[in-house]
GUNU-895355 format. One record per residue (C-alpha): residue in three letters; x, y, z. Coordinates in steps of 0.05 Angstrom, whole numbers, plus 32768, in hexadecimal, padded with zeros to 4 digits. Example, Ala and Ser with C-alpha at 12.3 -4.5 7.8 and 13.67 -1.06 7.14 Angstrom:
2
ALA80F67FA6809C
SER81117FEB808F
***
This chain:
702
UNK7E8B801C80DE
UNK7EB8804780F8
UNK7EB6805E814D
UNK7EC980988172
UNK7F128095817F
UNK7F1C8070813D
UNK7F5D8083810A
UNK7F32809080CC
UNK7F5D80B1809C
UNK7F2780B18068
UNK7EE080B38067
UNK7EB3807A805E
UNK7E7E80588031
UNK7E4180928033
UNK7E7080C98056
UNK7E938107802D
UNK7ECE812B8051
UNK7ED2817B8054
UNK7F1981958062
UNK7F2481C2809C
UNK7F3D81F3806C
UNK7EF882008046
UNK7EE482498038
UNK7E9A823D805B
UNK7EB782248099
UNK7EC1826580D2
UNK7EF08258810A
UNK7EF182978145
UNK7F2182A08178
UNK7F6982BA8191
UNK7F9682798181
UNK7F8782558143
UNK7FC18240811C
UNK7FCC821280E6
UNK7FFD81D280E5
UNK800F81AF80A8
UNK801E816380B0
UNK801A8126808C
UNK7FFD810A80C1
UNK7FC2813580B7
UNK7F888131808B
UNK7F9781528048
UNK7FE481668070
UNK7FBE81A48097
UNK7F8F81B180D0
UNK7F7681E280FF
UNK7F8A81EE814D
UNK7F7F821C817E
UNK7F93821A81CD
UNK7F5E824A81E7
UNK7F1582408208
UNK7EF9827981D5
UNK7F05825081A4
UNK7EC882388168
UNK7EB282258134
UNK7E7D822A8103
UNK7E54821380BF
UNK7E1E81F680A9
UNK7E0B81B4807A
UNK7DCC81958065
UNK7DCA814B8075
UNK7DC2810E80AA
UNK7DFF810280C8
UNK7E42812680DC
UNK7E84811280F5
UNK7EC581438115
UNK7F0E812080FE
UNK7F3E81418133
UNK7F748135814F
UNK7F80811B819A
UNK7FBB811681CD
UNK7FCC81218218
UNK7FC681748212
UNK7F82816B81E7
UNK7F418187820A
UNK7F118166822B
UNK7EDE81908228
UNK7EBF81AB81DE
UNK7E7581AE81D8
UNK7E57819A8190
UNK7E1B81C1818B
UNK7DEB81B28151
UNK7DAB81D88140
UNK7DB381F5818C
UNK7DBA81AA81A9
UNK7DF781A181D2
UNK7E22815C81D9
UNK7E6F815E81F0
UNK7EA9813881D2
UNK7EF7813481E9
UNK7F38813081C0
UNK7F5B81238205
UNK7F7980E081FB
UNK7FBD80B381DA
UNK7FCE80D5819F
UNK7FAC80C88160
UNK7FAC80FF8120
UNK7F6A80F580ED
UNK7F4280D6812C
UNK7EF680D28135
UNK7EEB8100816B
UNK7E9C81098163
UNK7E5D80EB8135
UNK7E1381008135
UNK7DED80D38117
UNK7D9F80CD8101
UNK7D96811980EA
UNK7D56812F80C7
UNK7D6B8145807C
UNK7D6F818F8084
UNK7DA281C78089
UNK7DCA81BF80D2
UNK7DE981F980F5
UNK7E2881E98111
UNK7E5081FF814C
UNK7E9581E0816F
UNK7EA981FA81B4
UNK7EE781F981D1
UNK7EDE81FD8216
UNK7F1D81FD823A
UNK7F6B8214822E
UNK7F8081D88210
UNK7F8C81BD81C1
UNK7F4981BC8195
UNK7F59819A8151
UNK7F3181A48117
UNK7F4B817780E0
UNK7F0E816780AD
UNK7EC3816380B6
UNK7E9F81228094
UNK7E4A812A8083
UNK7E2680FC8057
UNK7E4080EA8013
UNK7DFC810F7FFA
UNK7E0681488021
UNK7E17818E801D
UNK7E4681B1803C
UNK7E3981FE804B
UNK7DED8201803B
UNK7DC7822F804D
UNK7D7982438056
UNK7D3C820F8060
UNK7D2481DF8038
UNK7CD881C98039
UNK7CAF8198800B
UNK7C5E8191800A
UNK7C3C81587FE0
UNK7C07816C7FA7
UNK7BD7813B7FA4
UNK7B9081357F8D
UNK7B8E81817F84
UNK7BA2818D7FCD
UNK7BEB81A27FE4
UNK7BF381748021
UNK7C29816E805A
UNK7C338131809A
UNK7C0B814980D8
UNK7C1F811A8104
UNK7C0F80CD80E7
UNK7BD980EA80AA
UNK7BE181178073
UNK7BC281608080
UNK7BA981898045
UNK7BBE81D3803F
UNK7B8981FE804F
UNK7BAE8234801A
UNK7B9782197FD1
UNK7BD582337FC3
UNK7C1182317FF6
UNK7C2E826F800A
UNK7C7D8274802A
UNK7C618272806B
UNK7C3A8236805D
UNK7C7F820B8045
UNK7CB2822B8083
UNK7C70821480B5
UNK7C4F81D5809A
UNK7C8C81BC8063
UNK7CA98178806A
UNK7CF18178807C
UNK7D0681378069
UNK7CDB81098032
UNK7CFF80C8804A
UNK7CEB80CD8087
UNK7CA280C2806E
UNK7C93807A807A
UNK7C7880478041
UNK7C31803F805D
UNK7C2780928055
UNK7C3E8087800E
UNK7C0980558001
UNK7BD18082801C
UNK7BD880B27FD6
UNK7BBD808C7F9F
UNK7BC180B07F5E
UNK7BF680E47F40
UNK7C2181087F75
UNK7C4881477F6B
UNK7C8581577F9F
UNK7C7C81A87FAA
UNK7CCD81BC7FC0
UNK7CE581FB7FE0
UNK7D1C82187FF4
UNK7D3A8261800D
UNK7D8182477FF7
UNK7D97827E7FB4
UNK7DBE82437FA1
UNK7D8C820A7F8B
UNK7D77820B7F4D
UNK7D5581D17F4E
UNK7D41818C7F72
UNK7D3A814A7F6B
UNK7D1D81047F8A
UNK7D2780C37F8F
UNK7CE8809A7F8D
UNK7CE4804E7F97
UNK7CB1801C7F7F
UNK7CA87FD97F7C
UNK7CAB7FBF7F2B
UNK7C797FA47F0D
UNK7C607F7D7ECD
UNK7C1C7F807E9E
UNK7C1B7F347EAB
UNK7C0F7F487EF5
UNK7BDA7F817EE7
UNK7BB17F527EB1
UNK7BB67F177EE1
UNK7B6B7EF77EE4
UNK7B527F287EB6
UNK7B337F2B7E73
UNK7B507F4F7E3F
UNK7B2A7F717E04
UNK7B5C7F947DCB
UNK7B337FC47DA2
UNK7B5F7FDA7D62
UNK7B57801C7D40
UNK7B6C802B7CF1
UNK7B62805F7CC0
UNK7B80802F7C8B
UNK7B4580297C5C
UNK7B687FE17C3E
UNK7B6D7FC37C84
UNK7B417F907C90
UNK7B577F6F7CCC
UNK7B837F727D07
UNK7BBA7F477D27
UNK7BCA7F4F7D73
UNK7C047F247D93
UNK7C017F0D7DD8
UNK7C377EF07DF4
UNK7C297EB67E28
UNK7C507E837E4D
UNK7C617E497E20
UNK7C3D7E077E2C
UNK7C3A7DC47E13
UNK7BFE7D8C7DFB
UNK7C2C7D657E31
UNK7C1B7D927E65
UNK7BD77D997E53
UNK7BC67D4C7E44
UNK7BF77D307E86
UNK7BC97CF87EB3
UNK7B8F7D047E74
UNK7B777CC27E44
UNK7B817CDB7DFD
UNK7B537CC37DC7
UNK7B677CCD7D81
UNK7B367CD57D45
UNK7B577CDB7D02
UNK7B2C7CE97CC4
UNK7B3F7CDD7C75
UNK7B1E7CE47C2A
UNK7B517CB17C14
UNK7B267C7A7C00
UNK7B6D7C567BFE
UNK7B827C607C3E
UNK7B777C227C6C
UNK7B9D7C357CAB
UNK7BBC7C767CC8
UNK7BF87C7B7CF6
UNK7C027CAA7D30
UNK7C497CBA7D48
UNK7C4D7CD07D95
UNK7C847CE37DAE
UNK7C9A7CC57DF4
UNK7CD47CD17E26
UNK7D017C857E15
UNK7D037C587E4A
UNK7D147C0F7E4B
UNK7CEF7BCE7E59
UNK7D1E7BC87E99
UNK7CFE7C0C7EA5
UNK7CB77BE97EA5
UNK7CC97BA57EB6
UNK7CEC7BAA7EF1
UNK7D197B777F0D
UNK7CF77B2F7EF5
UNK7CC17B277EC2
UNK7C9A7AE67EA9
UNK7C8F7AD47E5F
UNK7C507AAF7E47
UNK7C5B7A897E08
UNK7C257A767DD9
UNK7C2C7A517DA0
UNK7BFF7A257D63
UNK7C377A097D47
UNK7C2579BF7D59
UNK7C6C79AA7D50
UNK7C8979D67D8D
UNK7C9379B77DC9
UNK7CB679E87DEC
UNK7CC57A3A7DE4
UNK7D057A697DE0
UNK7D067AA27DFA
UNK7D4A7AD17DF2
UNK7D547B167E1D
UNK7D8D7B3B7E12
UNK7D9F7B5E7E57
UNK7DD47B8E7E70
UNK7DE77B537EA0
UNK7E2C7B2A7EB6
UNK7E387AF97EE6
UNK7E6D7B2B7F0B
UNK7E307B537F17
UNK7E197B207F56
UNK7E677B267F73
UNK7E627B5D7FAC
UNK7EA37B777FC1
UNK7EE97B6A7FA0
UNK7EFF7B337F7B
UNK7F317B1D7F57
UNK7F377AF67F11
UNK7F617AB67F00
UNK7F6D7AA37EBC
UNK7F927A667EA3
UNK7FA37A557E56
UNK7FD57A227E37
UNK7FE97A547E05
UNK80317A447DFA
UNK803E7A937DE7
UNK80297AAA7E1F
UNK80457A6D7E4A
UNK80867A847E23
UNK807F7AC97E39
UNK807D7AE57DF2
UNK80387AFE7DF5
UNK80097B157E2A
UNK7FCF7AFE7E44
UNK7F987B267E43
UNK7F517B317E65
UNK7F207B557E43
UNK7ED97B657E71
UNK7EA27B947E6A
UNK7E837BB27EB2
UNK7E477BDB7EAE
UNK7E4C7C207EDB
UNK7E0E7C207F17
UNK7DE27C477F13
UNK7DEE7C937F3F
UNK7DC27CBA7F65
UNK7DF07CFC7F80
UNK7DC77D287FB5
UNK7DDF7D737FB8
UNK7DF17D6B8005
UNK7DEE7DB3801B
UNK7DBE7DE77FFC
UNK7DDA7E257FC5
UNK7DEE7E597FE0
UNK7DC67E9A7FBC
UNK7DC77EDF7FD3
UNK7D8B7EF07F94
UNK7D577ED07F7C
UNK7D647E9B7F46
UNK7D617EAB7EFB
UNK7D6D7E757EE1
UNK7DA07E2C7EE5
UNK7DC97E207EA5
UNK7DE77DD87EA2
UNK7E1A7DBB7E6F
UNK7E3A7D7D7E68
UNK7E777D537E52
UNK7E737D167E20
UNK7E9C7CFD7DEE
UNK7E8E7CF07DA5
UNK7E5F7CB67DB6
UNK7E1D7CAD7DCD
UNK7E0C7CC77E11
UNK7DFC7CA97E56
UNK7DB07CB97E7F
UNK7DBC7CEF7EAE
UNK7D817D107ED2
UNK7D747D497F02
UNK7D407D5A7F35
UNK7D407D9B7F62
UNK7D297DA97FAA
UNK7D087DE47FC7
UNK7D0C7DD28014
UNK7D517DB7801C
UNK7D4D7D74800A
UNK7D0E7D5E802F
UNK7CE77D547FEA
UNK7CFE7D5A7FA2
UNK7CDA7D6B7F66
UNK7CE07D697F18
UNK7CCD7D977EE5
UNK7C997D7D7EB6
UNK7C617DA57E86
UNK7C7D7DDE7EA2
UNK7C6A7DD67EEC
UNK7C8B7DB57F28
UNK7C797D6D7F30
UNK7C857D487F70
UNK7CB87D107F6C
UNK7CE07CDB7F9D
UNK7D287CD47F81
UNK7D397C987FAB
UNK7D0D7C6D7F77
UNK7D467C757F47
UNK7D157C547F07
UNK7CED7C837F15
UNK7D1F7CBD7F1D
UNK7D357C9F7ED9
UNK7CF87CA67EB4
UNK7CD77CEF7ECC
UNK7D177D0F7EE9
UNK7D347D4F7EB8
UNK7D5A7D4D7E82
UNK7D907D877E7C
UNK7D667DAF7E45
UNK7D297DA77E7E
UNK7D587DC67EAF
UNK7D787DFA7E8A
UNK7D2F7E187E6D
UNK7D0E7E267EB4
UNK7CF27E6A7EB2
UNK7D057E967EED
UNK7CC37E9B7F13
UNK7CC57E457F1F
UNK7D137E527F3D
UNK7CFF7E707F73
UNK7D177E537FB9
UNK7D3E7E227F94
UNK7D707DFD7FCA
UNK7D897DC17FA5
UNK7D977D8D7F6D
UNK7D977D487F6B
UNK7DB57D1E7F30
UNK7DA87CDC7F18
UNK7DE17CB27EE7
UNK7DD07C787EC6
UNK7E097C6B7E88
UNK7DEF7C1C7E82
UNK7DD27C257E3C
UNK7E237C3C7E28
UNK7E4F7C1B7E5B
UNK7E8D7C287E31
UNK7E817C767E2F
UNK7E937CA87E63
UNK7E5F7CD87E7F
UNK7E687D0F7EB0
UNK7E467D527EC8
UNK7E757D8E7EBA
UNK7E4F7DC47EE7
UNK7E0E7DE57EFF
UNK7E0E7E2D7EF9
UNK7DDF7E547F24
UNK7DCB7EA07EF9
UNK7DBC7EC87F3E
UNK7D9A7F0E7F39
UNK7DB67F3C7F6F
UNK7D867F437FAB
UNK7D527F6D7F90
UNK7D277F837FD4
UNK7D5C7F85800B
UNK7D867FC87FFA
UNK7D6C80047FE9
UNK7D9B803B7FC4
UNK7D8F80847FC4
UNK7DB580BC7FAA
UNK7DE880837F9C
UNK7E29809B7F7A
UNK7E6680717F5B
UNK7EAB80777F85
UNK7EEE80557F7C
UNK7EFE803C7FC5
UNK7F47802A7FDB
UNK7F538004801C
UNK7F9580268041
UNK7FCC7FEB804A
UNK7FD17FD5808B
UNK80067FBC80B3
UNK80157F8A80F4
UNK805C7F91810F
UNK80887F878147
UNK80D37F988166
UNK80F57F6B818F
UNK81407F59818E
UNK81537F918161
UNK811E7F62812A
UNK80EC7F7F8103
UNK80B77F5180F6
UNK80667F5280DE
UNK803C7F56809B
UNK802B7F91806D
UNK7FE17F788053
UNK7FB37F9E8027
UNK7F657F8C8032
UNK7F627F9D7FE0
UNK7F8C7F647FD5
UNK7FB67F957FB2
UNK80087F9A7FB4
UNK80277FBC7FE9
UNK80747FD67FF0
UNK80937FF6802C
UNK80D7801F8051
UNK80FA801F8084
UNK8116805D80B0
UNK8143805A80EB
UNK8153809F810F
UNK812580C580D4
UNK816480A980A9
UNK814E807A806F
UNK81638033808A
UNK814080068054
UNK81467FF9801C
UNK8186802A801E
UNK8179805A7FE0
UNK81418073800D
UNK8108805D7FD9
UNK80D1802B7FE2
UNK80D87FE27FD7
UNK80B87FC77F9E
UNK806D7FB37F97
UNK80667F6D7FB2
UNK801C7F497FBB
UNK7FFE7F547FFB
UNK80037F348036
UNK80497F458030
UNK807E7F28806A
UNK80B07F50808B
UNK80E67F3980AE
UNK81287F6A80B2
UNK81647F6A80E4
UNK81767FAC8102
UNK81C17FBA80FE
UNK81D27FCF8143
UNK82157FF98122
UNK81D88026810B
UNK81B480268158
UNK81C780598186
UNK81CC802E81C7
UNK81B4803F8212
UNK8187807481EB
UNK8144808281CE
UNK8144806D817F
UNK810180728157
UNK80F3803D811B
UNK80C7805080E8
UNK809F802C80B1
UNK807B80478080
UNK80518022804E
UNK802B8030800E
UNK7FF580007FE8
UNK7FEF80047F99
UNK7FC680447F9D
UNK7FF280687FB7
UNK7FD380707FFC
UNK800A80768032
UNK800580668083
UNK8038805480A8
UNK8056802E80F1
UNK808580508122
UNK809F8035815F
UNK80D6804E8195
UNK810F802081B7
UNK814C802781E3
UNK8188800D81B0
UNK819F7FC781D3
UNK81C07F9381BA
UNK81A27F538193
UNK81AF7F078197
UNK81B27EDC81D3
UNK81D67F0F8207
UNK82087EFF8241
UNK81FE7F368276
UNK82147F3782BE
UNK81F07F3782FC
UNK81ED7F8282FD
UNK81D07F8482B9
UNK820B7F9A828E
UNK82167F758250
UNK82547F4C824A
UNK825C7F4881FA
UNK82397F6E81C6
UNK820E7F4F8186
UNK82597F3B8164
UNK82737F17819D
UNK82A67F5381B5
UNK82B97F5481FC
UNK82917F958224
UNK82997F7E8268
UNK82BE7F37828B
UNK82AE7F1582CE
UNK82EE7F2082EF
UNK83017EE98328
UNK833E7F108334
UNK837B7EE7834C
UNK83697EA7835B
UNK839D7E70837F
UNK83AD7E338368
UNK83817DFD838E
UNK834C7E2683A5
UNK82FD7E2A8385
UNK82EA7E778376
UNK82AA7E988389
UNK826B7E8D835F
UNK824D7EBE8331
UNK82127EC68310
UNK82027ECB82B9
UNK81CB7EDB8295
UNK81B97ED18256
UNK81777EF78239
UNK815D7EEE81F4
UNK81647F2581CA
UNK81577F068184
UNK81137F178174
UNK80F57ED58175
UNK80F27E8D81A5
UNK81267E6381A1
UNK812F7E2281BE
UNK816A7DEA81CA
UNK819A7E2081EE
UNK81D97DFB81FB
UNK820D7E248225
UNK82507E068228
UNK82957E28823C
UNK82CA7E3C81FC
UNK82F97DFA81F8
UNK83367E1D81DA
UNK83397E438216
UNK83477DFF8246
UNK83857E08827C
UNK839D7DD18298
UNK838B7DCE82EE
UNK83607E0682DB
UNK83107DF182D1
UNK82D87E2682C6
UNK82967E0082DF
UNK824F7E0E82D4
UNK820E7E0482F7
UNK81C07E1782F6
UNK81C37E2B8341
UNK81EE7E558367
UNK81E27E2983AC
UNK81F07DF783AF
UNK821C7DF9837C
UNK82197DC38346
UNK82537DBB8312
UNK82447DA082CE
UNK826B7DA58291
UNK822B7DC98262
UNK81EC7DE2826F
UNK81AA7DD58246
UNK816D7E028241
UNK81247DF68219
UNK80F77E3081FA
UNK81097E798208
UNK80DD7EAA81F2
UNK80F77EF081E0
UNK81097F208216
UNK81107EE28246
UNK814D7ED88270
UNK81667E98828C
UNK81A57EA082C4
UNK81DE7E6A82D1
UNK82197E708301
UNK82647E7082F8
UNK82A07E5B8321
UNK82E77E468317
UNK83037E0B8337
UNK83507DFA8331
UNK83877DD0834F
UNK83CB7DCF8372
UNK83ED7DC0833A
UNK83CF7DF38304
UNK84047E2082E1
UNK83FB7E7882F0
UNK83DE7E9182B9
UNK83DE7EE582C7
UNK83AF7EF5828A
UNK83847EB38292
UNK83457EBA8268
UNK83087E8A8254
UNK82CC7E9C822B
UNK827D7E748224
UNK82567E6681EB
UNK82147E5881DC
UNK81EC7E3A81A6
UNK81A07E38819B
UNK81657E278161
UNK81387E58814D
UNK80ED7E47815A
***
C-alpha cells in the first residue's frame, strides 16, 4: 500500500483516479495556472502561488487520496477539510511530480464535501484526486436506507433495531433516522431478522435511478436442512391412468462391505431343484498371499495311511535366494573350463534374478493448500505387463497417525507394519474416488511398494495431484469489477567512471526496452528510437564517450524506459564531465593525461645536473572506471630509458625508498592511491635538452 510521500503514478487495487481537469471539480482564487508535463498525471495539473487559493467537490465513498506535486517552494501549510473536519498536509519537500501528498481513510459510505486550502504564498499542486474504485465522483444529495421487516420499517438505534413509529416513512423520517452505510451493520444485527427483509432506499440525488445491494450468505444444501429428519413425499396427479408414483432420492453410495466389516456372516441358500446336491458361493476378497498370513516361519503337520510311507515331502515354492542373507556388497567369481571362452571367442556370462524390497515412502513435509481439498487424482506408469503392489494411506495431523479409506469411512492404521500396510492400505481407484467432505484437513501421503510377485517388471508412481477449491470463507468481494493491471518497469542504476550500469526489471515478468539521452540529445541507440524488447530483468552496462561530455561542467544523463504495455518512467541523473579509466593527476589535482592517454599536463623537474638526485614529487592515481579493480601494477615506459639517467619510484615520500615497480590490491571506484617520483642520475649521463619519460599502468577488473 502506497504512503504519503510515495511516487504513485497510477492508482491502486480498489482506488479510481479523477483528473484535475474534471468539469465538477471548482478551483477559486487569483493565480491558478495550468502546466502541461509528462511528468504529470494525464501531462496537466493545476497550481496556484497564492494563500486564497481552494478547492472544492464532492464524492460519495470511504476513502480519498490528493496526488500533487512537491518541491523546495511547495507549501507547507494546506488544510484538507472534509465534511467541516480539518487535517493539514504539506507538498514542501525533494521534488517528486504524481506524489501522495494526503489519504483519509475509514469514511462512512455517503456523499463527502470537499474543501483544499492553501494557506500560504507558496506552490499548491493539484494533479488528480483518487476515491474508491466504487465510488462516485461529484455526487450530490443524501442517501438514507431503512429495513422493512415483519411489517415494520426499522432503523439501528444504537446496538438494536428501532421500529418507525410512522407506518409509513415520511422524508423526514429517512434524512433523521436512515442508515447511512448498510456495511457498517455488523453480522449479529443481521441475524436478529428472521424472515423476509425488504431494503427501503432513498435518495435526494436527480441522478439515481436506481439501487442496488450486495448481500452475503453462507451456502447451503437440502442434505444439511433434512439432516436427522424424516421425510414424507406426498404426490399429486390428475392423470386418471396413473396408478403409482416413483420418487428418487439420491444418497451417498455404500457397500455390503461397509455394512458387514468386523460382522459373522451366515449364509442360507434355498432350492426346488430336487437335483441339486451342493451350492457354491463366490465372495469376493482383497488377494493376499500365504507370506501375507504366514509370516516369516511356518510348521507343516503331515498325516498319512499309506502304510508304506516312512517319511513325507513337502515342496514350497518361495520368492527366496541365498544372496538374500548377504548384507552389504559383494562380489561374484565364476570359473568354467570352456575352451571358447578360455579362447576369448565368446563371453562368459552371469545370469541372476534379485527381488526389489519392499518400500514404505513417508510424505516428509505436509501439502501445501490455500482451499479446501476436492478431491486427489492419482495415475501411474507400467509397462505392458502385469503390475507391482503399491498402496497409499493419508494423514490428517502431520504424520503423527495415518489412516486408510475403507467402506467409505476413515479407518485407523500403523504403516510401519508394512504386511499390514500391504493388505488394508488403498489402492489408486480407493484414492482417486474420495468424496470431498472426507478430504478435509488432509496433510499427507504415505506409499507402500512391494513389486515381489513381478520382480522383472518396473513399477513407479508418476504423480499426486491435489484438485484445491480457492479459499471459500477468507475474502469477501463486493461491488467487485474486472481490470487489466500493468506493473510500471522499474529500474536500478548507477554512474561512476563515465559507466552506466544497473537492471531494467518488470514485476509482470514482461519485456522491457530502453534509451539513452545525453544533453537532451539522443545518445543511445543513435537513431533516437528505443532498443528492442528484451525479457526482463534486462542488464545494462554502456560506456559514456567522453568526446560527447562537456568537461569541468554540469551534464545531465537521462534514461527512459518502457515495459510491453507501453507504460513509460524514466532515470535522470546530473554529473560534472571528467575523465574515465585509471587517472594520473598531480598533487594539485589536475589531470596529467586524458581517457586516450594524451599528454594535459607533465611534472616538470626543470634542468637537472648530471650527478645530482632531483626533488620528490607526488602522483596520484584515482579510479575512474566504474567498477573495482585489483592487481594494479605501475611501472615506468622502458622505451623511454637514458643511459646515467634513472626515474625511481616509491610508496613514501620520506624516507624515500627506490624500487623499480610498484604493486597495489583492490581499488574500489572513486578511490585514489598516491606514489612519489624522483630522478636520480650520474656524472657521466649524456644532456638530453628535451628529456622525457612516461608511466604505465595495468590492472584486472573485479
Amino acid at each position: 500500500m502506497a504512503t504519503i510521500g510515495q511516487f504513485l503514478p497510477s492508482p491502486e487495487s480498489g482506488w479510481q483516479r479523477i483528473d484535475d481537469r474534471h468539469e465538477l471539480i471548482t478551483y477559486a482564487g487569483s493565480s491558478w495556472s495550468k502546466p502541461a508535463s509528462s511528468d504529470l498525471y494525464n501531462n496537466t495539473a493545476m497550481l496556484a502561488s497564492t494563500n486564497d487559493s481552494t478547492v472544492k467537490f464532492t464524492f460519495k465513498g470511504t476513502k480519498i487520496r490528493l496526488i500533487g506535486a512537491q518541491y523546495t517552494t511547495g507549501s507547507s501549510d494546506i488544510s484538507v477539510i472534509i465534511d467541516g473536519v480539518v487535517e493539514k498536509t504539506t507538498q514542501n519537500a525533494g521534488l517528486v511530480y504524481q506524489v501522495l501528498t494526503y489519504e483519509k481513510l475509514g469514511l462512512i459510505n455517503k456523499v463527502h464535501t470537499v474543501e483544499i486550502k492553501n494557506n500560504q504564498n507558496a506552490n499548491i499542486w493539484i494533479d488528480a484526486i483518487d476515491i474508491d474504485s466504487s465510488g462516485e465522483f461529484g455526487a450530490t444529495g443524501s442517501y438514507k436506507t431503512l429495513v422493512f421487516h415483519a411489517d415494520q420499517y426499522k432503523y439501528i438505534n444504537g446496538t438494536s433495531w428501532t421500529t418507525l413509529i410512522n407506518a409509513i416513512p415520511t422524508e423526514n423520517d429517512y434524512k433523521e433516522f436512515g442508515i447511512d452505510d448498510i456495511t457498517t451493520i455488523p453480522e449479529d444485527m443481521w441475524v436478529k431478522l428472521v424472515g423476509e427483509i425488504e431494503l427501503c432506499y432513498y435518495t435526494t440525488d436527480s441522478r439515481v435511478s436506481n439501487a442496488s445491494f450486495n448481500i452475503e450468505t453462507e451456502p447451503f444444501t437440502l442434505e444439511e436442512e433434512w439432516a436427522d429428519k424424516d421425510i414424507e413425499v406426498l404426490y399429486y396427479t390428475d392423470d386418471p391412468t396413473a396408478t403409482e408414483s416413483v420418487v428418487t432420492i439420491e444418497t451417498d453410495p455404500f457397500t455390503l462391505a461397509e455394512e458387514w466389516e468386523d460382522k459373522e456372516i451366515k449364509i442360507i441358500e434355498y432350492t426346488d431343484d430336487p437335483n441339486q446336491t451342493e451350492s457354491t458361493i463366490t465372495i469376493e476378497t482383497e488377494p493376499f498371499t500365504l507370506y501375507d498370513e504366514l509370516g516369516d516361519s511356518v510348521d507343516v503337520l503331515y498325516y498319512t495311511d499309506d502304510p508304506s510311507k516312512t517319511s513325507a515331502e513337502l515342496n514350497i515354492t518361495a520368492n527366496y535366494s541365498p544372496l538374500d542373507e548377504l548384507e552389504g556388497d559383494f562380489d561374484v567369481v565364476t570359473w568354467t573350463n570352456d575352451e571358447e571362452v578360455i579362447a576369448g571367442n565368446r563371453d562368459m556370462i552371469l545370469t541372476y534374478n534379485a527381488l526389489p524390497f519392499e518400500q514404505l515412502i513417508v510424505q516428509p513435509t505436509d501439502i501445501a493448500l490455500y482451499g479446501d481439498v476436492k478431491k486427489v487424482v492419482a495415475t501411474k506408469v507400467t509397462e505392458n505387463s502385469p503390475e507391482g503392489v503399491l498402496r497409499m494411506a493419508a494423514s490428517f495431523d502431520s504424520g503423527l497417525t495415518w489412516k486408510t479409506y475403507r467402506f467409505n469411512k476413515w479407518l485407523d492404521m500403523d504403516i510401519q507394519n508394512t504386511t499390514l500396510f500391504k493388505r488394508k492400505g488403498m489402492n489408486l481407484d480407493t484414492l482417486n474416488a474420495i468424496p470431498e467432505k472426507d478430504l478435509i484437513a488432509l496433510t499427507r501421503i504415505a506409499y507402500y511398494f512391494d513389486s515381489s510377485k513381478h520382480y522383472e517388471n518396473s513399477y513407479s508412481l508418476d504423480e499426486v495431484k491435489m484438485v484445491v477449491n480457492a479459499p471459500r470463507h477468507a475474502v469477501e468481494f463486493r461491488d467487485m469489477s474486472l481490470q487489466l493491471l500493468n506493473t510500471t518497469a522499474t529500474i536500478d542504476l548507477t554512474f561512476s567512471g563515465n559507466k552506466l550500469t544497473g537492471v531494467v526489471d518488470d514485476a509482470d515478468q514482461g519485456k522491457v526496452k530502453y534509451r539513452v539521452l545525453l544533453n537532451g540529445k539522443t545518445y543511445y541507440p543513435a537513431d533516437g528510437n528505443f532498443t528492442r524488447l528484451a525479457a526482463s530483468p534486462f542488464n545494462i552496462e554502456l560506456n559514456i564517450d567522453e568526446r560527447n561530455v562537456n568537461f569541468g561542467v554540469e551534464n545531465t544523463l537521462k534514461v527512459e524506459f518502457q515495459d510491453y504495455w507501453g507504460a513509460v518512467d524514466s532515470w535522470e541523473t546530473k554529473f560534472i564531465g571528467s575523465y574515465s579509466g585509471l587517472m594520473f593527476m598531480d598533487e594539485s589535482g589536475d589531470f596529467l593525461s586524458d581517457t586516450f592517454g594524451g599528454i594535459l599536463k607533465q611534472l616538470d623537474y626543470g634542468v637537472i645536473i648530471a650527478g645530482q638526485t632531483t626533488l620528490t614529487k607526488k602522483v596520484r592515481i584515482k579510479n575512474l572506471l566504474g567498477y573495482a579493480v585489483d592487481h594494479v601494477y605501475l611501472e615506468m615506459d622502458k622505451k623511454f630509458e637514458t643511459d646515467g639517467v634513472d626515474v625511481q619510484l616509491s610508496r613514501q615520500g620520506d624516507p624515500f625508498l627506490p624500487i623499480d615497480y610498484l604493486t597495489y590490491g583492490l581499488i574500489q571506484p572513486e578511490d585514489s592511491i598516491d606514489f612519489y617520483i624522483r630522478i636520480a642520475t650520474d656524472i657521466h649521463a649524456k644532456p638530453n635538452p628535451n628529456g622525457n619519460f612516461e608511466m604505465k599502468v595495468t590492472a584486472d577488473r573485479v
